[in-house]
C-alpha positions as CSV (number, residue, x, y, z in Angstrom):
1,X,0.0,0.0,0.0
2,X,1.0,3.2,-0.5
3,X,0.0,5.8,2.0
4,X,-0.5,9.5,1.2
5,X,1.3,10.7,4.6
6,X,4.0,8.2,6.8
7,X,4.6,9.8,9.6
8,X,7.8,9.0,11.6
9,X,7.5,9.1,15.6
10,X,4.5,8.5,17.7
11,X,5.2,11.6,20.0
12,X,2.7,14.4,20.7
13,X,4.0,15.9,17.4
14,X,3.5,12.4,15.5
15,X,0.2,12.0,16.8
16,X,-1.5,15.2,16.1
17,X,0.2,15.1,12.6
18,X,-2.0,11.8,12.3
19,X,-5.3,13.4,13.7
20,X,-5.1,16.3,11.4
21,X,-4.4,13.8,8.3
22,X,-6.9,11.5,9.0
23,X,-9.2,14.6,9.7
24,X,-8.5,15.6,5.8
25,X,-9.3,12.1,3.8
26,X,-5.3,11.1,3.5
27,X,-4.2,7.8,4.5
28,X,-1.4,7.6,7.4
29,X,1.4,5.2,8.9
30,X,2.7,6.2,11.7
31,X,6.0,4.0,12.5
32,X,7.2,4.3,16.7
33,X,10.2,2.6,17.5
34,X,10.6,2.7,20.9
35,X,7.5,4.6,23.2
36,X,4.1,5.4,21.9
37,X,4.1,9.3,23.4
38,X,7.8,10.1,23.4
39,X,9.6,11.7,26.2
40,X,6.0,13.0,27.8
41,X,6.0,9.0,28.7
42,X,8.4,10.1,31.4
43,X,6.2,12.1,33.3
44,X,4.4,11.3,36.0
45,X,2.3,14.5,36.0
46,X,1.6,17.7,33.5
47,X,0.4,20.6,34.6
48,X,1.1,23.4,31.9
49,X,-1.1,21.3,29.0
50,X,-3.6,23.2,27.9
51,X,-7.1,21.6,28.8
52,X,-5.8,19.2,31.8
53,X,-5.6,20.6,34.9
54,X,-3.2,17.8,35.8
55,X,-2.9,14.2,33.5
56,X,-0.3,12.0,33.5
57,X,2.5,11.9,30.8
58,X,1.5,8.4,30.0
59,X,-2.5,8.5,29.6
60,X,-2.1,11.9,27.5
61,X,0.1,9.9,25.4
62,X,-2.9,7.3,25.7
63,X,-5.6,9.5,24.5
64,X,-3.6,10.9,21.8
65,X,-2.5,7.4,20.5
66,X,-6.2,6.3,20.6
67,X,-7.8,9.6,18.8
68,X,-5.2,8.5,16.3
69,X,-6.3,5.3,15.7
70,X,-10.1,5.7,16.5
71,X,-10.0,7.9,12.7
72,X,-8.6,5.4,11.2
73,X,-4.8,6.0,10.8
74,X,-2.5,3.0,10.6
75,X,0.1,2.3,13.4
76,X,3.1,0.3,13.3
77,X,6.5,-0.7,15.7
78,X,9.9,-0.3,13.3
79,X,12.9,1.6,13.7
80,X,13.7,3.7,10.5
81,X,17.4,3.1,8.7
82,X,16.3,5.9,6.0
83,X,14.2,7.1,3.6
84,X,14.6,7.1,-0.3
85,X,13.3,10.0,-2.3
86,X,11.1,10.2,-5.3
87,X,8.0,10.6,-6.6
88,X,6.6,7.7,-4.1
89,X,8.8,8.0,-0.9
90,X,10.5,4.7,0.6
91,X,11.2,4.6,4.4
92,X,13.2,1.7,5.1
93,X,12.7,-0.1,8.8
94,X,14.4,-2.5,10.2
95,X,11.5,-4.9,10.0
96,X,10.6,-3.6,6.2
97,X,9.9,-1.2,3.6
98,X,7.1,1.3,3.7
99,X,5.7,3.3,0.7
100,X,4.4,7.0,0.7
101,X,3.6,10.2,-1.3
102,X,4.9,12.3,1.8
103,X,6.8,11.6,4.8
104,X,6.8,13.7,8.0
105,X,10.0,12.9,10.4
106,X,8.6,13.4,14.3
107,X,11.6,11.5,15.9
108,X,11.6,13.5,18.2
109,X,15.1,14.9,20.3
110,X,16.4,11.9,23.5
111,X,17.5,13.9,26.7
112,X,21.2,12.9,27.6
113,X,22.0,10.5,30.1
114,X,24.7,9.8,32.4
115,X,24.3,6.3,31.0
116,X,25.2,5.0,35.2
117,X,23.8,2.4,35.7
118,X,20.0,1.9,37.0
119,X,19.1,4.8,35.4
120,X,16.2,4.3,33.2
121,X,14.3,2.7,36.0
122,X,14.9,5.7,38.1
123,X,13.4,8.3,35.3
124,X,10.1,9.2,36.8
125,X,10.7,8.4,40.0
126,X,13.0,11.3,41.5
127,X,14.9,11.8,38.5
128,X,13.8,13.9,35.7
129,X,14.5,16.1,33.3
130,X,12.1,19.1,33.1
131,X,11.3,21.3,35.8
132,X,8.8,22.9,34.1
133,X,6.7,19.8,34.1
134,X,8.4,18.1,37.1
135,X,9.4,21.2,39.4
136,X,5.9,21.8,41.2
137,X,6.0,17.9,42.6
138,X,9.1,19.1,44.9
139,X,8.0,22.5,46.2
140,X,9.8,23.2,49.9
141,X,12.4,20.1,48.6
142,X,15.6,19.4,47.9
143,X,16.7,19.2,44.5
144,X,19.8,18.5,42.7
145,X,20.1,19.9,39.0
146,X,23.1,18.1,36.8
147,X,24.6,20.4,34.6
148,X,25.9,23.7,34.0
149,X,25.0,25.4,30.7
150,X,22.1,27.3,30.2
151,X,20.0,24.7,30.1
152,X,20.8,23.9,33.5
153,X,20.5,27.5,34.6
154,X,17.4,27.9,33.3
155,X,15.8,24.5,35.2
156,X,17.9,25.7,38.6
157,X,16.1,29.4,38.6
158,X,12.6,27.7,38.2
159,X,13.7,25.3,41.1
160,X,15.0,27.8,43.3
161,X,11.7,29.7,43.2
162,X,9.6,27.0,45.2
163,X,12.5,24.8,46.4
164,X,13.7,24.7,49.8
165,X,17.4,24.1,48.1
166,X,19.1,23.7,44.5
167,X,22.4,21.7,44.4
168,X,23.9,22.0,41.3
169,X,26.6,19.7,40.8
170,X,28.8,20.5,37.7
171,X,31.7,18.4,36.2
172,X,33.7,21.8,35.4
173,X,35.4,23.8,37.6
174,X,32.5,27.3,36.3
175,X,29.3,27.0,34.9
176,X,29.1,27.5,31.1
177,X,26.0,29.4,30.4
178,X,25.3,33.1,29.8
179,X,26.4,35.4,32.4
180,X,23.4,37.2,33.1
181,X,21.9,33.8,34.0
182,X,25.2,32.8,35.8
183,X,24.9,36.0,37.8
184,X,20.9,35.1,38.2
185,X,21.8,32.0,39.9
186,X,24.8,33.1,42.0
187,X,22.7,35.4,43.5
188,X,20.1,33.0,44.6
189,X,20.9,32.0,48.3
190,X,19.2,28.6,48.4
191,X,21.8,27.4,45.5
192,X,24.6,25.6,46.4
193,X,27.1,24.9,43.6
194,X,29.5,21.7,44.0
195,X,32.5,22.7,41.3
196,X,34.5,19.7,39.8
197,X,32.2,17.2,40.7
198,X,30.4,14.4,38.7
199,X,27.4,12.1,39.5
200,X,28.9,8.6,39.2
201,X,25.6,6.5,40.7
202,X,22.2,6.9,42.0
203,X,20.7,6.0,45.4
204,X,17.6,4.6,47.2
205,X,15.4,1.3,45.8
206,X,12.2,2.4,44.4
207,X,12.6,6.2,44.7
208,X,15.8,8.0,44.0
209,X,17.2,9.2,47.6
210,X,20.8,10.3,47.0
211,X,23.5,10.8,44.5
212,X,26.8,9.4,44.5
213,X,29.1,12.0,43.8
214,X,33.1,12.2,42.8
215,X,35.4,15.4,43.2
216,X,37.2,15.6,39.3
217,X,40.2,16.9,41.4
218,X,40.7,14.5,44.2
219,X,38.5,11.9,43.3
220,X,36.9,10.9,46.6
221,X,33.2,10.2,46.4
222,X,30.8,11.0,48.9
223,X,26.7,10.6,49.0
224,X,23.9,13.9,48.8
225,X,20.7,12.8,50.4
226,X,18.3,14.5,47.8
227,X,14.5,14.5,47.1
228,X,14.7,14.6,43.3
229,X,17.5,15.1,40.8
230,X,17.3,16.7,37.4
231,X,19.4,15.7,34.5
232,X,20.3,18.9,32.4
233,X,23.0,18.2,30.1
234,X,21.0,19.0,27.0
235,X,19.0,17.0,24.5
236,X,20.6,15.1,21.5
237,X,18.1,14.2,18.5
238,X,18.6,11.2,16.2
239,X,18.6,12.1,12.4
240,X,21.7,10.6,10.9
241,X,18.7,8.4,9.1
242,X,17.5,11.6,7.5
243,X,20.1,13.5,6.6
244,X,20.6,12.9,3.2
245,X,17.3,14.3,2.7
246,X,16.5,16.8,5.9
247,X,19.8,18.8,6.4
248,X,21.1,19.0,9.9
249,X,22.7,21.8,12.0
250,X,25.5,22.0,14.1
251,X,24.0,19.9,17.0
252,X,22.0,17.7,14.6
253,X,18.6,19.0,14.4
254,X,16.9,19.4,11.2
255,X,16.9,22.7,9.4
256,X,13.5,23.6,9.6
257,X,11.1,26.6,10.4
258,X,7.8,27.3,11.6
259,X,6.5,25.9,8.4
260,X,8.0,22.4,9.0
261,X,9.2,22.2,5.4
262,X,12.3,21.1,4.4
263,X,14.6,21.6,1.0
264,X,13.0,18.0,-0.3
265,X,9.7,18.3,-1.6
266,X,6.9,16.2,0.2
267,X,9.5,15.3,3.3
268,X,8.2,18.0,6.5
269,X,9.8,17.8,10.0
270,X,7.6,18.1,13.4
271,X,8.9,18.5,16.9
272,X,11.6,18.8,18.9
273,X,14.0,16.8,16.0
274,X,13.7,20.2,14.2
275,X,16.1,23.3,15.2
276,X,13.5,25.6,17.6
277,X,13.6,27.8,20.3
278,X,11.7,25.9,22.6
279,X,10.6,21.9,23.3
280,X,7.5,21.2,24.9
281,X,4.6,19.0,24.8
282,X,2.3,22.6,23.2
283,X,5.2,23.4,20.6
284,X,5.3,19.7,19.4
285,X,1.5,19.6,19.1
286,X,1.5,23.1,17.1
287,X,4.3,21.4,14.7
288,X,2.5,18.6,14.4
289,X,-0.3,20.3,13.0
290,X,1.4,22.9,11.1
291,X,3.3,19.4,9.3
292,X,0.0,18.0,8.9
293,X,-1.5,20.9,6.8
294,X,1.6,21.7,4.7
295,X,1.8,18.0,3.8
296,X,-2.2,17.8,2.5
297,X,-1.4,21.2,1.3
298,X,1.1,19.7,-0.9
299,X,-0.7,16.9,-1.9
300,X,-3.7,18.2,-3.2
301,X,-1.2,21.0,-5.3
């Protein structure tokens, strides 16, 4: 079969690219690798979606998956290896080859890891990775932020606003962001800043408890008891597959504005794998739809 639009990620972008397909008479495959929802999957609560006054990450993810499929648009488990142009796309998956007037790459951008060991199964419970989704759960707390760029600066002034006490522990021996948010968070009296120091384990059974820490200089290790922990070393998407076909910048993300289009005809790009100011569950939802219409748009040309 050849579908009119094969959309590549099952994420919030992914999924409302579907709805607003199916919503317009075109036929859709949507191809998940890994997670049906995406990173949202790894929250336990949102607050800041519009509509919900709280839902989980995972039953959002849920009614998305099932608004998808309830229209009528196809869903399948693959892993792309890359797409072949022409006048009839091929997306190759590990597991086969898919056909398709348009493709729309949703794959979405992987926080970075420590990769230490236990890791995954601590993600959503005490260690996360957003504190605008996460933060509110540890209000009068103690928090540990991991990282020191801007990213990291921007996560430790939300804490420090409801937070009892920020620890920010940071492999190098200064932070690495922008001064005026450098000087922003220096100035905040309930941070504490370990220098030289990197998270080498996590601690506690069902619920992280501590960090296991190690001075870069003298290399003792020592344990901070800790109510949550946020990982903030950035996000790292995964389009090698696509870039023959959806150029990538710098920190490989693919070139792509507002519009979702890229330079290939009938290939569009939703989500937090494109370059964009800002990733959250709202943004990806407004790309998805934005992919959606440009791509029925160019179909019906």
């Amino acid at each position: 079969m050849i579908y009119d639009i094969l959309i590549i990620g099952a994420g919030p972008a992914g999924l409302t690219a579907a709805i607003y397909a199916r919503r317009a008479g075109k036929s859709v495959l949507v191809l998940e690798k890994d997670t049906f929802g995406g990173q949202i999957t790894f929250s336990p609560k949102l607050e800041n979606y519009p509509g919900f006054e709280t839902i989980s990450g995972n039953e959002l993810a849920q009614r998305m998956l099932e608004q998808a499929m309830a229209l009528g648009a196809d869903v399948d488990m693959d892993s792309v290896l890359g797409i072949e142009d022409g006048a009839v796309k091929t997306v190759i998956g590990e597991a086969g080859r898919y056909e398709a007037r348009t493709v729309i790459i949703a794959a979405g951008a992987r926080h970075r890891r420590l990769g230490l060991p236990r890791e995954e199964e601590m993600i959503g419970n005490g260690l996360s990775f957003c504190a605008v989704c996460d933060g509110a759960f540890y209000q009068g707390a103690h928090v540990a932020v991991i990282g020191g760029g801007n990213t990291a600066l921007q996560e430790i002034l939300l804490l420090a606003e409801t937070c009892k006490k920020v620890t920010v522990v940071q492999n190098l021996a200064f932070l690495t962001g922008e001064q005026k948010m450098i000087d922003l968070v220096l100035a905040r009296p309930n941070v504490e800043i370990l220098y030289s120091t990197i998270c080498v384990g996590y601690e506690g059974e069902d619920h992280l408890s501590g960090l296991r820490l190690r001075s870069s200089e003298t290399a003792e290790e020592h344990s901070l008891a800790v109510d949550g922990a946020f990982l903030a070393i950035g996000t790292e998407p995964e389009n090698q597959a696509f870039a023959a076909l959806a150029p990538l910048n710098e920190a490989g993300y693919i070139r792509a504005d507002e519009s979702c289009t890229t330079p290939t005809a009938g290939i569009f790009a939703a989500g937090d794998c494109r370059t964009k100011a800002y990733r959250q569950v709202a943004t990806a939802v407004a790309d998805g739809a934005a992919a959606a219409l440009n791509a029925c748009r160019w179909l019906d040309r």
